[in-house]
C-alpha positions as CSV (number, residue, x, y, z in Angstrom):
1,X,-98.1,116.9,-173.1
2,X,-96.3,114.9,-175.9
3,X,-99.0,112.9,-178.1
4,X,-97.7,109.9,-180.0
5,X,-94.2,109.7,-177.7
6,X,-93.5,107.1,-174.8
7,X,-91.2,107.9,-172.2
8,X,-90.2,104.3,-171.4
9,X,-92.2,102.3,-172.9
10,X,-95.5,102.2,-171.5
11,X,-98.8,101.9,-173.5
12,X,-100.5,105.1,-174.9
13,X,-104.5,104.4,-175.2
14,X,-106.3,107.4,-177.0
15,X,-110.2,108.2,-175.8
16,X,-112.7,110.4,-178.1
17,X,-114.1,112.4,-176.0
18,X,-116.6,115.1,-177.3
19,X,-115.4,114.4,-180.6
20,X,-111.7,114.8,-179.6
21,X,-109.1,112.7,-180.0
22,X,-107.3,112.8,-176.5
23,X,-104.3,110.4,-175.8
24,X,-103.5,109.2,-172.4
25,X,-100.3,106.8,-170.9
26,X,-100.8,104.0,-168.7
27,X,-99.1,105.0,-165.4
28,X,-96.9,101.8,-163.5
29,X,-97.7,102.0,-160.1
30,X,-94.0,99.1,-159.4
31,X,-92.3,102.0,-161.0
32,X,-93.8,105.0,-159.2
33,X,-94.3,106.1,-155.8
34,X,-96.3,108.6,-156.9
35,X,-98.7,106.1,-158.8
36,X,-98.3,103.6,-156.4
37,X,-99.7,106.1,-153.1
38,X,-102.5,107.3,-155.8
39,X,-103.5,103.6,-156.3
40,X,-103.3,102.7,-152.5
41,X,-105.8,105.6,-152.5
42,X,-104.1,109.0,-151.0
43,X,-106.8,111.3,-150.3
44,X,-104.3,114.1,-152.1
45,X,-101.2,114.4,-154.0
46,X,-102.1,118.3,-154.3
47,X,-100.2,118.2,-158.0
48,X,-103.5,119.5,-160.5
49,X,-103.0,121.8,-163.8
50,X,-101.1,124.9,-163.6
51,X,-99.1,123.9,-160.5
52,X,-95.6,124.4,-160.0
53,X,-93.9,121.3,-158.2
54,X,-90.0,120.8,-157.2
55,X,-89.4,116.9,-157.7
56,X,-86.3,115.7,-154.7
57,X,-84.8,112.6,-156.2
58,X,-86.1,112.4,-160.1
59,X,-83.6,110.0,-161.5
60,X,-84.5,109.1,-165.1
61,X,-87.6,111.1,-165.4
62,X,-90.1,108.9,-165.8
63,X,-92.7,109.6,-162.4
64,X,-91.7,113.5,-163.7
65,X,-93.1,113.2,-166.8
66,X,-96.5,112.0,-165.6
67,X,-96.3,115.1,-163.1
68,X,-95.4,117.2,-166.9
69,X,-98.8,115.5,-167.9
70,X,-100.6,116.6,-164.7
71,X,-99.4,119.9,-164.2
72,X,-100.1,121.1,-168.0
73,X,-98.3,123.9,-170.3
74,X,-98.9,126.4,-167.9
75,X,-97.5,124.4,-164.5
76,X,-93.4,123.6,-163.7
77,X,-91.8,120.9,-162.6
78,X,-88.1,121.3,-161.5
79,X,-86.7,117.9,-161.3
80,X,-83.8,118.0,-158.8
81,X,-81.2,114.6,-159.2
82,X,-77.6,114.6,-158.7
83,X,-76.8,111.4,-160.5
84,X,-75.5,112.9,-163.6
85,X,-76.5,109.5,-165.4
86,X,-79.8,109.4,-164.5
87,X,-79.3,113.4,-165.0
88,X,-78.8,112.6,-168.9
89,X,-82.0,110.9,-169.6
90,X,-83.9,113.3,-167.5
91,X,-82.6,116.1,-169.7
92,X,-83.5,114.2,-172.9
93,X,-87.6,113.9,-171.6
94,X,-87.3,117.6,-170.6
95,X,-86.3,117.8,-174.2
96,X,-89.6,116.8,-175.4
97,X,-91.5,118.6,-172.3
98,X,-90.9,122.7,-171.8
99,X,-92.9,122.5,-168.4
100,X,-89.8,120.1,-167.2
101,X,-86.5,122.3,-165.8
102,X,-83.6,119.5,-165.0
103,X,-81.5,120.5,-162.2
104,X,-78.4,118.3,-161.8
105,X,-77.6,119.5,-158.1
106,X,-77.5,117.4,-154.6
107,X,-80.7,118.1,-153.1
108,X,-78.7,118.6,-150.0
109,X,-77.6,122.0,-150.8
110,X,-80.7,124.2,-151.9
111,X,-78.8,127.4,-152.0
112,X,-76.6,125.3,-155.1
113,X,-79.7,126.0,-156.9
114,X,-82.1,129.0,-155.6
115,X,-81.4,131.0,-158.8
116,X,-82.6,128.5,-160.3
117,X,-86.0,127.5,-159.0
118,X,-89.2,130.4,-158.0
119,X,-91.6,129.5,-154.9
120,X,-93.3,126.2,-155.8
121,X,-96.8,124.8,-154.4
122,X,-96.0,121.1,-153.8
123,X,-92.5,119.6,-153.1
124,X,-92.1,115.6,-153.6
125,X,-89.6,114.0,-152.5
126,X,-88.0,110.4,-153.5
127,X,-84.6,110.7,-152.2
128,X,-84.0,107.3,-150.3
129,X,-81.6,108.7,-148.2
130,X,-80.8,108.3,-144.3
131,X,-81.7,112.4,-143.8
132,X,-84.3,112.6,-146.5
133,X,-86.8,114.4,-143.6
134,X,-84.0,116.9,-143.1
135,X,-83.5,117.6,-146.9
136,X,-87.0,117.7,-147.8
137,X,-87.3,120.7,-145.0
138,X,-84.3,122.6,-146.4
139,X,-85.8,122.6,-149.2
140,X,-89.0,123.5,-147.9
141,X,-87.9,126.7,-146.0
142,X,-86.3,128.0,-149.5
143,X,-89.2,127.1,-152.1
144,X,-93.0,126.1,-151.2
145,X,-94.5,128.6,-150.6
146,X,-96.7,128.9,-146.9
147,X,-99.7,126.4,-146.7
148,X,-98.1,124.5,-149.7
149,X,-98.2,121.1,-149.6
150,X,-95.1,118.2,-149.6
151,X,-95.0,114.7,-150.5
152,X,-92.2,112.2,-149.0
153,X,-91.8,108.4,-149.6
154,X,-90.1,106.8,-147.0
155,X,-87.9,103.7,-147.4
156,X,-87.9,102.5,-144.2
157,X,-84.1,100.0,-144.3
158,X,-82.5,103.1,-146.0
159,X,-83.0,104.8,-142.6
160,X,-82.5,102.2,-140.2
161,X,-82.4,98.5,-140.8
162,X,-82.7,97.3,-137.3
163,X,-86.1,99.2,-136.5
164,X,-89.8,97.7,-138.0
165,X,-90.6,99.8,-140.8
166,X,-93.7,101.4,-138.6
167,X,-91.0,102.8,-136.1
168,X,-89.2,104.4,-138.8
169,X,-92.0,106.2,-140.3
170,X,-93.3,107.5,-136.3
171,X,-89.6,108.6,-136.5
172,X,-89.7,110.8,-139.4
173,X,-92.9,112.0,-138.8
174,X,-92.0,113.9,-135.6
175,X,-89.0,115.5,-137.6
176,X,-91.1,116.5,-140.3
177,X,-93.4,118.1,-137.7
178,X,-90.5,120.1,-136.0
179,X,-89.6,121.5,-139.0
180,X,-93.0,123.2,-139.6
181,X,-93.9,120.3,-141.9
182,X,-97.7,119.2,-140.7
183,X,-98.1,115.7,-141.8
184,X,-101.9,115.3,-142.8
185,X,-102.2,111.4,-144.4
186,X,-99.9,108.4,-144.5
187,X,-100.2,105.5,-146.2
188,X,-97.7,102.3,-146.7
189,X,-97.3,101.5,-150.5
190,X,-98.0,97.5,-150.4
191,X,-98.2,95.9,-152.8
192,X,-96.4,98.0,-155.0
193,X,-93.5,98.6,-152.8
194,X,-92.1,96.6,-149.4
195,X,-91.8,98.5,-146.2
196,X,-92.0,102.0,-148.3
197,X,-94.7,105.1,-146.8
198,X,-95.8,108.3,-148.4
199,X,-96.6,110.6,-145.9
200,X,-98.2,113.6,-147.2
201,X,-98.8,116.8,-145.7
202,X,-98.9,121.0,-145.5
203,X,-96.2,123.1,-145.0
204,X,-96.5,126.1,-142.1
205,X,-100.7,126.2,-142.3
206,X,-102.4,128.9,-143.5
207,X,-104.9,130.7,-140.5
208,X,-108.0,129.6,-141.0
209,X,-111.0,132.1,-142.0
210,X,-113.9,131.6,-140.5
211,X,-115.1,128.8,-142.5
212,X,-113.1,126.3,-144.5
């Protein structure tokens, strides 16, 4: 989206391709989820061109503005974080990046915000918080759309400390699931991250027709 600019420091390497000069940015998997499930090999993250994704939990901005990259000049990103530190640097990337729309709110409290945000496709979420499962589906029931898709990392001792980490995620699975939200893949994010999951899924499935 922005040629020539860095959002925190990472390399730029620009390809030729078809006689075009096209720039691209490394991507740090030990400082994004997102990178780090893509690496592990997620079947899906369901973010492509053109989409319109809420991001729970964006802090600085810097997994956000690969999504920017992704989702193109005709997708959104509305990047939900409610520390207003973080909040400033996020605002100064969505400075540089018109797909990006800051939204300094507690994810907690959706209908803070609803003006704010249209029906999205694809919700991540990278909260770390003790409810996360409950926010992400609060969030769920106001924006994505019907056979949209979510994304949640789990941090496993930010829920409970005293269970193994495989507990924890059989835990928040089944809330996801009563809440409408059909988990589909999970994977643990090792190396990149200790006793983190992403678990990745669709939200209120679509009928099928006929054929797939």
């Amino acid at each position: 989206m922005v040629p020539g600019h860095s959002v925190y420091g990472e390399r730029r390497v620009t390809v030729t391709e078809g006689g075009v000069k096209q720039e691209y940015r490394t991507w740090n998997p030990f400082r994004s989820k997102l990178a780090a499930a893509i690496l592990g090999g997620v079947d899906q993250i369901h973010i492509k061109p053109k989409s319109k994704v809420l991001y729970l939990g964006a802090a600085s901005g810097t997994t956000v503005s690969h999504v920017s990259d992704i989702i193109g000049p005709d997708g959104l990103v509305y990047a939900v974080e409610f520390s207003h530190r973080a909040g400033r640097d996020l605002v100064n990337v969505a400075k540089k990046r018109t797909n990006i729309i800051p939204v300094l709110e507690d994810a907690r409290h959706p209908l803070k915000y609803r003006m704010l945000i249209g029906m999205v496709d694809v919700i991540f979420a990278d909260v770390a918080q003790p409810d996360q499962s409950r926010i992400v589906a609060l969030n769920a029931h106001t924006f994505l759309r019907n056979g949209g898709h979510f994304l949640i990392s789990i941090k496993a001792n930010c829920i409970d400390s005293t269970a193994s980490a495989e507990a924890v995620f059989a835990s928040e699975v089944r809330k996801l699931q009563q809440e409408n939200l059909k988990p589909q893949e999970q994977l643990t994010l090792e190396p990149y991250e200790r006793d983190h999951a992403v678990v990745v899924g669709v939200y209120r499935p679509l009928p099928k027709s006929g054929s797939k």
